[in-house]
C-alpha positions in Angstrom: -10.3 11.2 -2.6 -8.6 9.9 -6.1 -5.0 9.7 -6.6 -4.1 10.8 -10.0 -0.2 11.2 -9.2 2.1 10.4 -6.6 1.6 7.9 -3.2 0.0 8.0 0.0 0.6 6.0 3.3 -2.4 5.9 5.5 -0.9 4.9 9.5 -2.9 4.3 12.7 -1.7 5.2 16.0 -2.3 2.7 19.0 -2.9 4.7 22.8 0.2 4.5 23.8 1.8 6.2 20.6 2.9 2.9 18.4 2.4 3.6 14.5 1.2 1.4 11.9 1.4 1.4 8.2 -2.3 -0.3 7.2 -2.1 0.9 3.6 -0.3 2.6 0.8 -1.8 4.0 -2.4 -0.9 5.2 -5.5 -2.2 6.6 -8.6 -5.9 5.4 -9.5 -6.5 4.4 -6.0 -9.0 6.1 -4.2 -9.0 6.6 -0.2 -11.5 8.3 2.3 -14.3 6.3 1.2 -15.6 6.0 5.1 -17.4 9.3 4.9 -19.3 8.3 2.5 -20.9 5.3 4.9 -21.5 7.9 7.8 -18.1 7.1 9.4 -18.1 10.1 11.8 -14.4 9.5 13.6 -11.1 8.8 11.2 -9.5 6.2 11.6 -6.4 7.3 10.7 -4.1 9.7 8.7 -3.6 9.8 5.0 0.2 11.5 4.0 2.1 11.9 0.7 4.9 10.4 0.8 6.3 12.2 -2.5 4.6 14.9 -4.5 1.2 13.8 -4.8 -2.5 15.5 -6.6 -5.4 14.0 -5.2 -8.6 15.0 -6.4 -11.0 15.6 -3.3 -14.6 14.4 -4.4 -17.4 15.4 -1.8 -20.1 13.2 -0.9 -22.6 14.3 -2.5 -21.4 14.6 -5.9 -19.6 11.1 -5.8 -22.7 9.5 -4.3 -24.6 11.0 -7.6 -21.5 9.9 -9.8 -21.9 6.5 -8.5 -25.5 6.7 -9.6 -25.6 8.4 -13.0 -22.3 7.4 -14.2 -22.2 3.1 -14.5 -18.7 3.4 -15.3 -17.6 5.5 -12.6 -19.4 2.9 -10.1 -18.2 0.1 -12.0 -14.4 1.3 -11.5 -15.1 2.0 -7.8 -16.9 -1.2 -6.9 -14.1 -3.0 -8.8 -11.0 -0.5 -6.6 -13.4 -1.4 -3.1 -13.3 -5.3 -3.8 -10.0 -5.4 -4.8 -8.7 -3.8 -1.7 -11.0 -6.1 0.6 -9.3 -9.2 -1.0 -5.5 -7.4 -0.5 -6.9 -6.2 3.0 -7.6 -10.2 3.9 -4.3 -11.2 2.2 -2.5 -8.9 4.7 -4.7 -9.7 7.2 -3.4 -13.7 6.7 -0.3 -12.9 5.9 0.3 -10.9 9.2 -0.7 -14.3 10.6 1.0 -16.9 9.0 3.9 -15.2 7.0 7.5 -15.3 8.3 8.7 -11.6 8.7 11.0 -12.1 5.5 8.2 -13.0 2.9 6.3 -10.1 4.8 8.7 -7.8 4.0 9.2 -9.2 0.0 5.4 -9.1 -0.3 5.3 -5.5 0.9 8.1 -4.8 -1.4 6.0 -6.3 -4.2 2.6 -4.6 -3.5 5.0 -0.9 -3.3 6.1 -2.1 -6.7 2.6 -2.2 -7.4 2.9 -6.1 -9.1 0.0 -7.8 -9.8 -1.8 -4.1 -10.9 -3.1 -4.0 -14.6 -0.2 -1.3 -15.7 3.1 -2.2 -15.6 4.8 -2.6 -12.2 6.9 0.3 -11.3 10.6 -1.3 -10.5 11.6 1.8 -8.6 10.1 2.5 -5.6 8.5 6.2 -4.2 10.7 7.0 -1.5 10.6 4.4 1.3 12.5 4.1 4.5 13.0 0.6 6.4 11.3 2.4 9.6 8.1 2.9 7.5 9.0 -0.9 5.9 9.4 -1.8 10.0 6.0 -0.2 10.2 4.2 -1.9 7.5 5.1 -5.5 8.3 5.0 -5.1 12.4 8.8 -5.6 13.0 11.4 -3.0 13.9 14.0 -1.9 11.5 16.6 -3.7 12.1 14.6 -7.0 11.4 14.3 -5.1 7.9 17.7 -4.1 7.1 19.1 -7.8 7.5 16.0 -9.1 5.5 17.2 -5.7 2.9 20.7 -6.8 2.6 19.8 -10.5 2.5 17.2 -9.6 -1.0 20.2 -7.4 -2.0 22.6 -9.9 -1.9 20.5 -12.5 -3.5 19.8 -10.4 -6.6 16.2 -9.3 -5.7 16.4 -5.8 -5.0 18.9 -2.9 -5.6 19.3 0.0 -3.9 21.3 3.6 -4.1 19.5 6.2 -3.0 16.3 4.4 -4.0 14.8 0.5 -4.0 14.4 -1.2 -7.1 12.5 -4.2 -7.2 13.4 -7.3 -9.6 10.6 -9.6 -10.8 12.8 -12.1 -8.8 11.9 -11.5 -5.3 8.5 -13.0 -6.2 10.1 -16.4 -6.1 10.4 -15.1 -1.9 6.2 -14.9 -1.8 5.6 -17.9 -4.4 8.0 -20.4 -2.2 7.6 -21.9 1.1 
Protein backbone atom coordinates (compact mmCIF):
# COMPACT_ATOMS: atom_id res chain seq x y z
CA UNK A 1 0.00 0.00 0.00
CA UNK A 2 1.12 3.86 -0.82
CA UNK A 3 0.17 6.77 1.15
CA UNK A 4 -0.58 9.63 -1.06
CA UNK A 5 -2.40 11.77 1.79
CA UNK A 6 -2.97 11.61 5.36
CA UNK A 7 -1.04 9.20 8.25
CA UNK A 8 -1.15 5.79 9.41
CA UNK A 9 -0.10 4.12 12.75
CA UNK A 10 0.72 0.52 12.47
CA UNK A 11 0.35 -1.13 16.51
CA UNK A 12 1.12 -4.68 17.67
CA UNK A 13 -0.69 -6.35 20.36
CA UNK A 14 1.21 -8.50 22.94
CA UNK A 15 -1.01 -11.88 24.41
CA UNK A 16 -2.07 -10.37 27.16
CA UNK A 17 -3.70 -7.23 25.34
CA UNK A 18 -0.68 -4.50 25.74
CA UNK A 19 -0.42 -2.21 22.54
CA UNK A 20 2.43 -0.88 20.77
CA UNK A 21 3.01 1.87 18.33
CA UNK A 22 6.08 0.24 15.99
CA UNK A 23 5.50 2.74 13.11
CA UNK A 24 3.81 5.72 11.77
CA UNK A 25 3.58 6.74 8.13
CA UNK A 26 2.69 9.44 6.06
CA UNK A 27 2.38 10.49 2.60
CA UNK A 28 4.95 8.78 0.16
CA UNK A 29 5.48 5.96 2.54
CA UNK A 30 4.53 2.73 1.60
CA UNK A 31 3.34 -0.19 4.15
CA UNK A 32 2.23 -3.87 3.60
CA UNK A 33 5.19 -4.83 1.91
CA UNK A 34 5.31 -8.42 3.87
CA UNK A 35 2.94 -9.90 1.42
CA UNK A 36 4.89 -9.45 -1.13
CA UNK A 37 7.85 -11.90 0.67
CA UNK A 38 5.15 -14.62 1.36
CA UNK A 39 4.34 -13.32 4.89
CA UNK A 40 1.23 -15.38 5.44
CA UNK A 41 0.12 -13.97 9.15
CA UNK A 42 0.06 -9.95 9.84
CA UNK A 43 1.87 -8.73 12.08
CA UNK A 44 -0.11 -6.16 13.01
CA UNK A 45 -2.74 -3.48 12.19
CA UNK A 46 -2.41 -0.45 9.95
CA UNK A 47 -5.10 2.64 10.99
CA UNK A 48 -5.58 6.22 9.81
CA UNK A 49 -5.19 8.39 12.16
CA UNK A 50 -6.77 11.38 10.03
CA UNK A 51 -8.31 11.26 6.67
CA UNK A 52 -6.04 9.19 4.75
CA UNK A 53 -6.00 7.70 0.57
CA UNK A 54 -3.85 4.90 0.24
CA UNK A 55 -3.42 3.38 -2.97
CA UNK A 56 -3.73 -0.51 -2.55
CA UNK A 57 -1.18 -2.08 -5.11
CA UNK A 58 -1.59 -6.00 -5.44
CA UNK A 59 1.29 -8.23 -5.66
CA UNK A 60 1.37 -8.97 -8.79
CA UNK A 61 1.29 -5.80 -10.43
CA UNK A 62 3.89 -4.11 -8.01
CA UNK A 63 6.17 -7.21 -8.31
CA UNK A 64 6.00 -6.33 -12.35
CA UNK A 65 6.33 -2.52 -11.52
CA UNK A 66 9.42 -3.24 -9.64
CA UNK A 67 10.62 -5.01 -12.71
CA UNK A 68 9.70 -2.85 -15.71
CA UNK A 69 9.67 0.36 -14.12
CA UNK A 70 13.67 1.29 -12.65
CA UNK A 71 12.32 4.20 -11.13
CA UNK A 72 9.48 2.80 -9.39
CA UNK A 73 12.05 0.11 -7.82
CA UNK A 74 14.58 2.67 -7.35
CA UNK A 75 12.03 4.82 -5.08
CA UNK A 76 11.02 1.64 -3.20
CA UNK A 77 14.45 0.11 -2.56
CA UNK A 78 15.41 3.66 -1.48
CA UNK A 79 11.69 3.96 1.10
CA UNK A 80 12.75 -0.07 2.37
CA UNK A 81 16.43 0.97 3.30
CA UNK A 82 15.55 4.05 4.77
CA UNK A 83 13.02 2.47 7.13
CA UNK A 84 15.61 -0.42 8.12
CA UNK A 85 18.10 2.28 9.18
CA UNK A 86 15.01 4.35 11.25
CA UNK A 87 13.86 0.80 12.37
CA UNK A 88 17.62 0.16 14.03
CA UNK A 89 17.68 3.77 15.30
CA UNK A 90 14.42 3.00 17.30
CA UNK A 91 15.55 -0.24 17.94
CA UNK A 92 18.84 1.57 19.90
CA UNK A 93 17.15 4.24 20.94
CA UNK A 94 14.58 1.96 22.86
CA UNK A 95 17.82 0.77 24.49
CA UNK A 96 19.84 3.40 25.35
CA UNK A 97 17.65 6.65 25.24
CA UNK A 98 16.25 8.29 28.39
CA UNK A 99 12.31 8.36 28.04
CA UNK A 100 12.59 12.22 27.44
CA UNK A 101 14.84 12.27 24.27
CA UNK A 102 12.45 9.18 23.25
CA UNK A 103 9.68 11.17 23.42
CA UNK A 104 11.48 14.44 21.48
CA UNK A 105 12.79 12.05 18.89
CA UNK A 106 9.27 10.63 18.37
CA UNK A 107 8.03 14.12 18.25
CA UNK A 108 10.61 14.83 15.51
CA UNK A 109 10.10 11.74 13.32
CA UNK A 110 5.84 12.81 13.56
CA UNK A 111 7.13 16.14 12.31
CA UNK A 112 8.63 14.16 9.69
CA UNK A 113 12.35 16.10 10.14
CA UNK A 114 15.04 14.81 8.48
CA UNK A 115 12.45 13.83 5.26
CA UNK A 116 13.48 15.49 1.84
CA UNK A 117 10.22 17.97 1.96
CA UNK A 118 9.87 20.28 4.36
CA UNK A 119 9.03 19.14 7.91
CA UNK A 120 5.45 19.61 8.85
CA UNK A 121 5.54 21.84 12.24
CA UNK A 122 1.99 20.74 12.99
CA UNK A 123 1.32 17.49 13.95
CA UNK A 124 -1.75 14.91 12.59
CA UNK A 125 -3.72 14.41 15.49
CA UNK A 126 -1.78 12.69 18.28
CA UNK A 127 -2.72 11.84 21.73
CA UNK A 128 -0.02 11.33 24.69
CA UNK A 129 -1.64 7.63 25.12
CA UNK A 130 -0.56 6.86 21.51
CA UNK A 131 2.89 9.09 22.39
CA UNK A 132 2.85 6.52 25.78
CA UNK A 133 2.54 3.90 23.21
CA UNK A 134 5.18 4.71 20.77
CA UNK A 135 8.08 5.33 23.28
CA UNK A 136 7.03 2.28 25.90
CA UNK A 137 6.07 4.54 28.85
CA UNK A 138 2.63 5.34 30.14
CA UNK A 139 1.08 8.69 29.69
CA UNK A 140 1.67 10.33 32.45
CA UNK A 141 5.53 9.91 31.92
CA UNK A 142 4.50 11.91 28.60
CA UNK A 143 2.59 14.72 29.84
CA UNK A 144 5.43 15.88 32.41
CA UNK A 145 8.00 15.35 29.49
CA UNK A 146 4.98 17.50 27.26
CA UNK A 147 4.73 20.37 29.59
CA UNK A 148 8.52 20.31 30.36
CA UNK A 149 9.19 20.80 26.03
CA UNK A 150 6.27 23.33 26.34
CA UNK A 151 7.77 25.27 28.89
CA UNK A 152 11.11 25.22 27.36
CA UNK A 153 9.98 26.68 24.01
CA UNK A 154 10.04 23.37 22.02
CA UNK A 155 6.68 22.55 21.37
CA UNK A 156 3.22 24.34 21.37
CA UNK A 157 0.16 23.01 21.74
CA UNK A 158 -3.81 24.08 21.57
CA UNK A 159 -5.77 21.66 20.23
CA UNK A 160 -2.88 20.40 18.19
CA UNK A 161 1.26 19.90 18.74
CA UNK A 162 3.52 22.04 16.89
CA UNK A 163 6.97 21.19 16.73
CA UNK A 164 9.91 23.91 16.79
CA UNK A 165 13.25 23.11 15.11
CA UNK A 166 14.39 23.52 18.78
CA UNK A 167 13.56 20.39 20.39
CA UNK A 168 16.25 18.87 18.24
CA UNK A 169 18.84 20.39 20.56
CA UNK A 170 16.75 17.43 23.11
CA UNK A 171 18.03 14.40 20.52
CA UNK A 172 21.45 16.23 19.46
CA UNK A 173 22.57 16.68 23.35
CA UNK A 174 23.56 14.22 25.93
Amino acid sequence: MYIQRGGVKFTVMNESGKEAVVAMFGPGDFFGEGSMTGQAIRMGTATAIVPTTVLVIEKGEMIRVLHAEHEMSDRFIAHMLARNIRVEADLTNQLFDSTEKRLARALLVLARYGKQDQPQKMLPKVSQKMLAEMIGTTRSHVNVFMNKFRKLGFIEYNGGIKVNKSLLSVVLHE
